[in-house]
py3Dmol code that shows the C-alpha trace and the ligand (Angstrom):
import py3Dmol

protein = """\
ATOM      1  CA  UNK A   1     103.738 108.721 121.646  1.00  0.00           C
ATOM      2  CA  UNK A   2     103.863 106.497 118.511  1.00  0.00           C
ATOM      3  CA  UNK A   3     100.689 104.349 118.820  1.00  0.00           C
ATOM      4  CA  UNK A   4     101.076 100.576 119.574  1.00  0.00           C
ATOM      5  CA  UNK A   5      99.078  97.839 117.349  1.00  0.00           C
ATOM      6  CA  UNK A   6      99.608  94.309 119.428  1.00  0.00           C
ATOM      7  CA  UNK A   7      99.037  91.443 117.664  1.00  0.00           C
ATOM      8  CA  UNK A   8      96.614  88.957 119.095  1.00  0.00           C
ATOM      9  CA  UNK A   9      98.277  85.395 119.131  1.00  0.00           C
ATOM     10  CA  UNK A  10      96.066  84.147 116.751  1.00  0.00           C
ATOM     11  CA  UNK A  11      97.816  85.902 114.356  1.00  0.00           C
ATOM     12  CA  UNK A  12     100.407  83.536 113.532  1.00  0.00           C
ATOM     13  CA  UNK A  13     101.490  85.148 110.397  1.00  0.00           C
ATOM     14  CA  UNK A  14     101.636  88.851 109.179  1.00  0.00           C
ATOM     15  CA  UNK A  15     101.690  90.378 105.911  1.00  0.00           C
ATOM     16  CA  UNK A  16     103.018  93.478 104.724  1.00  0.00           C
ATOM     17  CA  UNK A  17     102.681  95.096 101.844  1.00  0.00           C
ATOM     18  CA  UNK A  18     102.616  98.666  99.818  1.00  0.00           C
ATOM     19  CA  UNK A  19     102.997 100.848  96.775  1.00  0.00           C
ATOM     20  CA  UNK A  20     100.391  98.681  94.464  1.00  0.00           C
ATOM     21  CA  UNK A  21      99.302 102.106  92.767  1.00  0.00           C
ATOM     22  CA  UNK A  22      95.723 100.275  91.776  1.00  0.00           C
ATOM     23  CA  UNK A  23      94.013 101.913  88.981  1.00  0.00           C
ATOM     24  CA  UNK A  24      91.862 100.922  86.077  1.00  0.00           C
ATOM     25  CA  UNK A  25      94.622 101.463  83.893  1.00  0.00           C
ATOM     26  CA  UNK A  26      96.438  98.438  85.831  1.00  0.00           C
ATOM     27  CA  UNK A  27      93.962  95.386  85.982  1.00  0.00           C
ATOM     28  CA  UNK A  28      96.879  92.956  86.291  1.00  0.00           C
ATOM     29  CA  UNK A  29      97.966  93.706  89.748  1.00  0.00           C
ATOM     30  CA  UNK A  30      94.852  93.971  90.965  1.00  0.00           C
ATOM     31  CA  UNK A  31      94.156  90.665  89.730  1.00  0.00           C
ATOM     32  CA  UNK A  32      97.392  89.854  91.261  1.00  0.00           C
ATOM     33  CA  UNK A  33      96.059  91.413  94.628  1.00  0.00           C
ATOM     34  CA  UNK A  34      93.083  89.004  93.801  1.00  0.00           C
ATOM     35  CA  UNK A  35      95.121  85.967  94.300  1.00  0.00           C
ATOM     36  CA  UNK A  36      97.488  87.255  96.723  1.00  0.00           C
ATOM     37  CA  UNK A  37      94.597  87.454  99.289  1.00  0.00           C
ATOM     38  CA  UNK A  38      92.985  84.153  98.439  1.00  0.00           C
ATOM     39  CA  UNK A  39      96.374  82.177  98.507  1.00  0.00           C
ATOM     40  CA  UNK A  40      97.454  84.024 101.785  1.00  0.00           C
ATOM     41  CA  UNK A  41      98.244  81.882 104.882  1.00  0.00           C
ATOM     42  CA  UNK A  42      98.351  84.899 106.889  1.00  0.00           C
ATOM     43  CA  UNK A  43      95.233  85.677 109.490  1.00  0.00           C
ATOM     44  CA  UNK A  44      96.653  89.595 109.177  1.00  0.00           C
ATOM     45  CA  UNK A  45      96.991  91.988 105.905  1.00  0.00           C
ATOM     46  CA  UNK A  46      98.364  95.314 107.112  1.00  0.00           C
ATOM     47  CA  UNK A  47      98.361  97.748 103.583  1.00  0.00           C
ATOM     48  CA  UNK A  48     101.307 100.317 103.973  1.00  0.00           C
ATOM     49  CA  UNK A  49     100.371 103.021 102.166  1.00  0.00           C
ATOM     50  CA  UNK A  50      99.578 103.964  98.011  1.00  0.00           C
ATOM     51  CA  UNK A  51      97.381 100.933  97.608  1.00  0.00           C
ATOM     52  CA  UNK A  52      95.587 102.897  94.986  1.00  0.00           C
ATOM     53  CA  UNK A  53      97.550 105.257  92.509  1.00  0.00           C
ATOM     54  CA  UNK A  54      95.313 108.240  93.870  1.00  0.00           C
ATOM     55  CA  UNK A  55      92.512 108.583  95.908  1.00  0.00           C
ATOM     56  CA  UNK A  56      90.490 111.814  95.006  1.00  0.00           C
ATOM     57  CA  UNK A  57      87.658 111.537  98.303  1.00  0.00           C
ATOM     58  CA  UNK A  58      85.412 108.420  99.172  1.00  0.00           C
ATOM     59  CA  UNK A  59      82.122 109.085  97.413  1.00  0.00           C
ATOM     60  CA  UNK A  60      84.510 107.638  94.278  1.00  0.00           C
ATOM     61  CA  UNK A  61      84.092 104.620  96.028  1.00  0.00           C
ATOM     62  CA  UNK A  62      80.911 103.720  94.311  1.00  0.00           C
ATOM     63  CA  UNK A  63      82.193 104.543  91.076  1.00  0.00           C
ATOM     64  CA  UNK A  64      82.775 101.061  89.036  1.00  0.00           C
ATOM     65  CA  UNK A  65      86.525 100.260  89.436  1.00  0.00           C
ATOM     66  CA  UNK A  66      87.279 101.853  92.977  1.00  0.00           C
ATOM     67  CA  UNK A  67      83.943  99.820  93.848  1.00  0.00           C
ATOM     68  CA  UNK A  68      85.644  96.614  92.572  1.00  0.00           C
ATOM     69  CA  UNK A  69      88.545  97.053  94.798  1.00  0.00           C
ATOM     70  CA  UNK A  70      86.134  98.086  98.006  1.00  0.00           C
ATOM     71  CA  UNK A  71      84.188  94.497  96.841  1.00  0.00           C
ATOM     72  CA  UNK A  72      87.860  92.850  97.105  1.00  0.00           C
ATOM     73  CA  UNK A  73      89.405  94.308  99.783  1.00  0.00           C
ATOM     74  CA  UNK A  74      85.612  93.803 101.859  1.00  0.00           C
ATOM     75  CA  UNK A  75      85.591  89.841 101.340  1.00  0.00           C
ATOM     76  CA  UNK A  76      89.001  89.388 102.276  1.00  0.00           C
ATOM     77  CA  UNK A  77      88.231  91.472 105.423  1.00  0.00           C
ATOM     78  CA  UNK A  78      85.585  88.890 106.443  1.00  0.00           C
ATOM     79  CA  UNK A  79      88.627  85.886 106.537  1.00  0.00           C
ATOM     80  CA  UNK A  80      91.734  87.919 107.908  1.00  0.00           C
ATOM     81  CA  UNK A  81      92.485  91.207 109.633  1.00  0.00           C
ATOM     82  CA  UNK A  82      93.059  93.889 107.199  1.00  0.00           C
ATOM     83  CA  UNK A  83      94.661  97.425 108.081  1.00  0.00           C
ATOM     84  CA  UNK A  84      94.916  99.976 106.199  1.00  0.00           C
ATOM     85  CA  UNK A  85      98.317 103.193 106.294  1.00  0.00           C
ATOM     86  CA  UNK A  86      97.967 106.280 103.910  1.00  0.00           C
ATOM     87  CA  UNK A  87     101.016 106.733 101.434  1.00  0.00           C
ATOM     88  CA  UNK A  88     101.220 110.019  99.586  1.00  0.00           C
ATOM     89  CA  UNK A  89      98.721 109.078  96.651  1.00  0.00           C
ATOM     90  CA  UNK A  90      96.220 107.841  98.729  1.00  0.00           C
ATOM     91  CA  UNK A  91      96.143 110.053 101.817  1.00  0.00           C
ATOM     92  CA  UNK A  92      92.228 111.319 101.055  1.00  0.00           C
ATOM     93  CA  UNK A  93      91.232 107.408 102.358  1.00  0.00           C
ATOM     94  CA  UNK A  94      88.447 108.331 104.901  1.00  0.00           C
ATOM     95  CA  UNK A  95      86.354 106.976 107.414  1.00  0.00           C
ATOM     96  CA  UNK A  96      83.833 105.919 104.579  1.00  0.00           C
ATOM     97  CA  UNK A  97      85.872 103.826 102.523  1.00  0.00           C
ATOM     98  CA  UNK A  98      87.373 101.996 105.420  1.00  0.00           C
ATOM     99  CA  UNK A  99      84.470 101.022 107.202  1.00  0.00           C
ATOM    100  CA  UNK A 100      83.042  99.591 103.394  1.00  0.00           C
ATOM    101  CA  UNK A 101      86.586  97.884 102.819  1.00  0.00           C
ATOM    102  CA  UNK A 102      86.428  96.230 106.717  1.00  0.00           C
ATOM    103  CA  UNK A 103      89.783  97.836 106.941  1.00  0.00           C
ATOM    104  CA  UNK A 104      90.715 100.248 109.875  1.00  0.00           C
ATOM    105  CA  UNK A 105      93.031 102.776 109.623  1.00  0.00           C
ATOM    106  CA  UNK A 106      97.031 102.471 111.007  1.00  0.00           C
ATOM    107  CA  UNK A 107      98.717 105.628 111.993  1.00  0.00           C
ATOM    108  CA  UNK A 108     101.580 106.432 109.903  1.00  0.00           C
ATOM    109  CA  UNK A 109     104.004 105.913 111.860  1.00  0.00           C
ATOM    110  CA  UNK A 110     103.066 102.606 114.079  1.00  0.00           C
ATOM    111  CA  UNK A 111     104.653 100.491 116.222  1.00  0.00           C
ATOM    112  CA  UNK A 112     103.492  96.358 115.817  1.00  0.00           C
ATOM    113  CA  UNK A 113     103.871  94.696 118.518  1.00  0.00           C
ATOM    114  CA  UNK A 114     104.130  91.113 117.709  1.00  0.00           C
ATOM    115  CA  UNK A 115     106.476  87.641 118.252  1.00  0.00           C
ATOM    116  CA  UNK A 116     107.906  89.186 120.694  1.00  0.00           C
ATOM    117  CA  UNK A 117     109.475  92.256 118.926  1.00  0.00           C
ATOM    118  CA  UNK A 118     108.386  95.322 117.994  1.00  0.00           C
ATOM    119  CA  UNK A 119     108.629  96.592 114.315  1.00  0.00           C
ATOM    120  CA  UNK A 120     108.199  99.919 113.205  1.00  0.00           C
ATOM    121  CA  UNK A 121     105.578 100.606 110.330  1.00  0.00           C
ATOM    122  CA  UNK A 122     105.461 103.681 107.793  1.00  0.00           C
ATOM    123  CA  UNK A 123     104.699 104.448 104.446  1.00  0.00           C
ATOM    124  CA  UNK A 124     108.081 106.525 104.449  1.00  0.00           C
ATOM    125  CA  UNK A 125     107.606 110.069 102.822  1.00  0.00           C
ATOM    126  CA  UNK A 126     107.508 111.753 105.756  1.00  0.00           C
ATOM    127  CA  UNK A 127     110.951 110.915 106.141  1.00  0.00           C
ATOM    128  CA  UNK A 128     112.322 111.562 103.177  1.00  0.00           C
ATOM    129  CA  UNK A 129     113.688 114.934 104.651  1.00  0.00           C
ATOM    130  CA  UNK A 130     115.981 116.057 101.996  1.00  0.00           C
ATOM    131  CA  UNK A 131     112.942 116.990  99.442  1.00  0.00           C
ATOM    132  CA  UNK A 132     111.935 120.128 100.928  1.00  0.00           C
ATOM    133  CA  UNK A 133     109.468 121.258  98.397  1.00  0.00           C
ATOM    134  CA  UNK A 134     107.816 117.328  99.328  1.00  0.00           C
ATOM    135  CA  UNK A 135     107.575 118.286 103.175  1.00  0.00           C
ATOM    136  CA  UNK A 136     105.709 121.488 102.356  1.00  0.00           C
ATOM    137  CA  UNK A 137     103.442 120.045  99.937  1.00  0.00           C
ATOM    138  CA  UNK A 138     103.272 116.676 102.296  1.00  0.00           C
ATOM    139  CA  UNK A 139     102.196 119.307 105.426  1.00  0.00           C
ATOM    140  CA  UNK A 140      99.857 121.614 103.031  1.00  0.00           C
ATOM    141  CA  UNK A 141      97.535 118.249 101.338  1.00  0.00           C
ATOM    142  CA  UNK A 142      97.886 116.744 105.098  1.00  0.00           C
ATOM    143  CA  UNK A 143      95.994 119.542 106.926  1.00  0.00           C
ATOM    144  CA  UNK A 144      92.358 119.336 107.656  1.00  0.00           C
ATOM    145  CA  UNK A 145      91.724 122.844 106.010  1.00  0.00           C
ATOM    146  CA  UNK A 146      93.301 122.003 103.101  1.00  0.00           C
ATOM    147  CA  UNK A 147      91.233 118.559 102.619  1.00  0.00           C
ATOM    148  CA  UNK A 148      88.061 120.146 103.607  1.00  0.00           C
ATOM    149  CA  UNK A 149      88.596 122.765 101.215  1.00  0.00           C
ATOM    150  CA  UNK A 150      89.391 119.664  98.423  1.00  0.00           C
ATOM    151  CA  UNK A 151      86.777 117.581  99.260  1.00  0.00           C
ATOM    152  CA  UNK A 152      83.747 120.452  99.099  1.00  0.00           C
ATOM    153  CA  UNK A 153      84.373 120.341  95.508  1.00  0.00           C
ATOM    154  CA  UNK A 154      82.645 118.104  93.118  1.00  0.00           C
ATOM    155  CA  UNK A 155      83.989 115.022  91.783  1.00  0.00           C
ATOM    156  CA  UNK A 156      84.911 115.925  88.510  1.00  0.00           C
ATOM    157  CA  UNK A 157      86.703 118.586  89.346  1.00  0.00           C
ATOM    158  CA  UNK A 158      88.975 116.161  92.447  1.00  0.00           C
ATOM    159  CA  UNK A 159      89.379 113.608  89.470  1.00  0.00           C
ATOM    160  CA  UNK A 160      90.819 116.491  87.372  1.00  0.00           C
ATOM    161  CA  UNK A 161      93.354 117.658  89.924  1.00  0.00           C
ATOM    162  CA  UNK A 162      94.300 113.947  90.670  1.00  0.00           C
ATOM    163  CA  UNK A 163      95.117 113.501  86.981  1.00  0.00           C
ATOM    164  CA  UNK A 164      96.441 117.104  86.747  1.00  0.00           C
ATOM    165  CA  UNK A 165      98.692 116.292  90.054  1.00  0.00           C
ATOM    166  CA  UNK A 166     100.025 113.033  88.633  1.00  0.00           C
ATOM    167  CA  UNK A 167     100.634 113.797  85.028  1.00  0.00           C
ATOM    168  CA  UNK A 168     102.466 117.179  86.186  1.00  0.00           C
ATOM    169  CA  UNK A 169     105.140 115.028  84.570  1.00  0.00           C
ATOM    170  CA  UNK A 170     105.536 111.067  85.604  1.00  0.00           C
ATOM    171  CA  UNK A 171     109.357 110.974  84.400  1.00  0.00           C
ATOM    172  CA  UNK A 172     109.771 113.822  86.412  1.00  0.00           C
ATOM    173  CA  UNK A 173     107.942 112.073  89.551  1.00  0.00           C
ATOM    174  CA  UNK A 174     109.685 108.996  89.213  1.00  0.00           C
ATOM    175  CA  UNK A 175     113.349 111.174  88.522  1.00  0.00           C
ATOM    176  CA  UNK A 176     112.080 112.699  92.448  1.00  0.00           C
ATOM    177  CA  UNK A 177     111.230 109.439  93.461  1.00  0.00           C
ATOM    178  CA  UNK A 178     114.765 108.046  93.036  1.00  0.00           C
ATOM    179  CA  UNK A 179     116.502 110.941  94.162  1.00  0.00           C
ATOM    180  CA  UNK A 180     115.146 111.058  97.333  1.00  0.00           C
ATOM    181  CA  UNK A 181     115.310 108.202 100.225  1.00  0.00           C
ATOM    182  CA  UNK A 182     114.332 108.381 103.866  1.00  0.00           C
ATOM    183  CA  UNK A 183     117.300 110.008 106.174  1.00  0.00           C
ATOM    184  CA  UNK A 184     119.187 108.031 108.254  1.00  0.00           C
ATOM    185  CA  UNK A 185     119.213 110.215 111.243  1.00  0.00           C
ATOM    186  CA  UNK A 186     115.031 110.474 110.934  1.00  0.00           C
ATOM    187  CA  UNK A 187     114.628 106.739 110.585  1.00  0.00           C
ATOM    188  CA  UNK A 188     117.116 106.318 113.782  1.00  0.00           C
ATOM    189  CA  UNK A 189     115.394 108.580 115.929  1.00  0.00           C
ATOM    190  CA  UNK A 190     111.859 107.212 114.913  1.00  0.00           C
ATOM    191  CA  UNK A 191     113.260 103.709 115.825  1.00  0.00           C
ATOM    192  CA  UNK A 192     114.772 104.928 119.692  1.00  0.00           C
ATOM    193  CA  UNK A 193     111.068 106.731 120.123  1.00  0.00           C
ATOM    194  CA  UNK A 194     109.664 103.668 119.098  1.00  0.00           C
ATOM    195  CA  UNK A 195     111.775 101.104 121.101  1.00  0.00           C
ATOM    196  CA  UNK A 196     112.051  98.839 118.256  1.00  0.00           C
ATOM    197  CA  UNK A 197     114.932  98.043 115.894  1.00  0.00           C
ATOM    198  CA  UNK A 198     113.331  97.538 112.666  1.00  0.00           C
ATOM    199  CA  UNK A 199     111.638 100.288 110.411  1.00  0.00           C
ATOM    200  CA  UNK A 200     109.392  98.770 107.848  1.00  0.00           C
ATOM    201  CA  UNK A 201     108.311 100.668 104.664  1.00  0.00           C
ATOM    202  CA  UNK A 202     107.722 101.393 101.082  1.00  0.00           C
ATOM    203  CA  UNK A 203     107.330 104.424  98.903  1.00  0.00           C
ATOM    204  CA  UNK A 204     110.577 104.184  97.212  1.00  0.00           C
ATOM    205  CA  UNK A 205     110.130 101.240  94.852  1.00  0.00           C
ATOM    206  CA  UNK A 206     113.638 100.254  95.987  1.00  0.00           C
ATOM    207  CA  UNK A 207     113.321  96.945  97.873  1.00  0.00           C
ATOM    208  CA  UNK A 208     116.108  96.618 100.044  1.00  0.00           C
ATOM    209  CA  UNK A 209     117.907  96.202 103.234  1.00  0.00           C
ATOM    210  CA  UNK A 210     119.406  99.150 105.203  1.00  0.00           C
ATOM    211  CA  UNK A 211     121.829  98.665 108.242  1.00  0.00           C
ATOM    212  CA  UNK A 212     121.448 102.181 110.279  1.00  0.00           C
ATOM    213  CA  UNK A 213     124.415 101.241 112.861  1.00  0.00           C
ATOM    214  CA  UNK A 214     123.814 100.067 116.554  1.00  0.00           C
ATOM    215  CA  UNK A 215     121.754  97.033 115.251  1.00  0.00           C
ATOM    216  CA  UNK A 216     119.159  99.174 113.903  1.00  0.00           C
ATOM    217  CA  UNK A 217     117.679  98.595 110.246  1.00  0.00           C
ATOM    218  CA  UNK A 218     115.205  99.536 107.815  1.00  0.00           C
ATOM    219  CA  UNK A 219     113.248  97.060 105.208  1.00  0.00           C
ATOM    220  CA  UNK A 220     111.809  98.727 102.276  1.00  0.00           C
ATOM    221  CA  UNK A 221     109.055  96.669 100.378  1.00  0.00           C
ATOM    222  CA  UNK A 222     108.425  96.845  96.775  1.00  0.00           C
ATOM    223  CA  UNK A 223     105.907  98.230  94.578  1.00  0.00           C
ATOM    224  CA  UNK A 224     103.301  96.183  92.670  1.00  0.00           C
ATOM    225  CA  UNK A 225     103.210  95.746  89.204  1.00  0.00           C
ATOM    226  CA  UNK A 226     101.539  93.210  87.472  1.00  0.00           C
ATOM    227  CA  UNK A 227     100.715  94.921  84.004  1.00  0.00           C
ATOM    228  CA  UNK A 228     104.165  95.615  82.437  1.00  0.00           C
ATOM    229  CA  UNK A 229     107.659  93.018  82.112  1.00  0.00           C
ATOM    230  CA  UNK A 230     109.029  92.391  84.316  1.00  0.00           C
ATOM    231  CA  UNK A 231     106.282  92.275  86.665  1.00  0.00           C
ATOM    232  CA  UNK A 232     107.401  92.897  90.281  1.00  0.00           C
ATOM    233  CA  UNK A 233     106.236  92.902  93.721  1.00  0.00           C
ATOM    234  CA  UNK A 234     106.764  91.526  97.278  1.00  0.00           C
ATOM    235  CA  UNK A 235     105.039  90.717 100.616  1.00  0.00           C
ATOM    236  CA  UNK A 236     107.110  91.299 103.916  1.00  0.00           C
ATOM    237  CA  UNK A 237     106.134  88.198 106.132  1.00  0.00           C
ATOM    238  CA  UNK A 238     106.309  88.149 110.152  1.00  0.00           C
ATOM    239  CA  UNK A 239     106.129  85.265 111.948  1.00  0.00           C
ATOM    240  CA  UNK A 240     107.786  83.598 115.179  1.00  0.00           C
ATOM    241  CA  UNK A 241     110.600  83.020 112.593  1.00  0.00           C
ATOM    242  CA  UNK A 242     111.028  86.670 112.028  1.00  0.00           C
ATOM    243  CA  UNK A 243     111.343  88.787 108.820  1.00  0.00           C
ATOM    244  CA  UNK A 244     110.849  87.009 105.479  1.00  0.00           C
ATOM    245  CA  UNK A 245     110.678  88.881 102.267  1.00  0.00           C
ATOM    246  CA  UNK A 246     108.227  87.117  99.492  1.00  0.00           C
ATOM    247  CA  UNK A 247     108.748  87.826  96.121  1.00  0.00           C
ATOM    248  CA  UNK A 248     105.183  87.583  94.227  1.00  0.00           C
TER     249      UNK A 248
END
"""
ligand_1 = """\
1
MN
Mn 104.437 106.668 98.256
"""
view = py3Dmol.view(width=600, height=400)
view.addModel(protein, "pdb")
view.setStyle({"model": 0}, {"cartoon": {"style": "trace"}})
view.addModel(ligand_1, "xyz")
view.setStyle({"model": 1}, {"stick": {}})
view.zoomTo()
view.show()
């Protein structure tokens, strides 16, 4: 049973977004995230997944820049709804950094029930079936043994393996990145289980439009980045006009 958020009708517009990969290393798209949630019209923010580039437990939340994003994300909480899905980099997001962020937690996957439709929410690695070697790591760092085991050690030694994780080789992440997409046949039968038509997600980079067949479809958002040229990113917006993709 693929839980159900339903949008109260106050929220007249909704805003999608994921893949920002925040870090202290990237200070332009946060800044862009900044202005993104001041300028916002929406009353809802729902965060798909890899808002930060890696998230090694939440006592790093009081450490200076993962404490200026809490700060952020916490005072845009107090004017709209925020929500908050894990990606793949950012799947050690507890219950402490949430409730400091005024963000609750969105199963991955969710349906969003809202203007009349429902739309289907991921962050979209779990469907990327063909990368076998992902689905066993994805099913190893997902169990609660595993992250109880991580998180007893200290933090130094979680901010090591985050770097030593990541820097395993970026080219070679971002080679696996592209050669992997989310299977047709998954996203289909997520969609019929869900009752909806349209699959929402990120973790590709590769913004785009997908017909599946039968009137079914997937949207794939963007990732952020503000710090190199060209910069890129995009908002998904819902609204009682339906799908509108924003480029920022
Ligand atoms: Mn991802």
């Amino acid at each position: 049973m693929i839980p159900t958020l339903t949008a109260p009708v106050h929220w007249r517009q909704i805003d999608l977004l994921s893949d920002l990969h925040l870090g202290a290393d990237t200070p332009g798209t946060l800044a862009r995230l900044e202005r993104y949630l001041a300028e916002t019209p929406a009353q809802a923010v729902l965060l798909l997944g890899d808002i930060f580039e890696v998230w090694v437990g939440d006592d790093a939340r009081h450490e200076p820049f993962e404490a200026s994003v809490v700060r952020l994300l916490y005072e845009a909480s107090r004017r709209l709804d925020l929500f908050f899905m894990h990606g793949n980099r950012d799947f050690l997001v507890g219950a402490e950094l949430l409730a400091d962020a005024g963000m609750p937690l969105l199963p991955d996957p969710t349906v969003l029930d809202a203007f009349g439709q429902r739309w289907l929410l991921v962050h979209g690695d779990a469907q990327c079936l063909a990368d076998a070697a992902y689905q066993a790591f994805r099913s190893k760092v997902r169990s609660t043994e595993w992250q109880a085991q991580v998180l007893a050690q200290p933090l130094d030694a979680r901010r090591a393996l985050g770097r030593q994780m990541r820097e395993g080789s970026r080219a070679a992440q971002a080679a696996q990145l592209m050669a992997t997409d989310l299977d047709a046949g998954a996203c289909r039968a997520l969609l019929a289980e869900a009752g909806a038509a349209t699959l929402i997600h990120g973790h590709t980079h590769r913004p785009a439009e997908h017909a599946l067949g039968d009137g079914l479809k997937r949207v794939v958002l963007s990732d952020w980045d503000f710090d190199g040229t060209p910069v890129r990113g995009d908002v998904i917006r819902l609204s009682a006009a339906g799908l509108q993709r924003l480029p920022l």
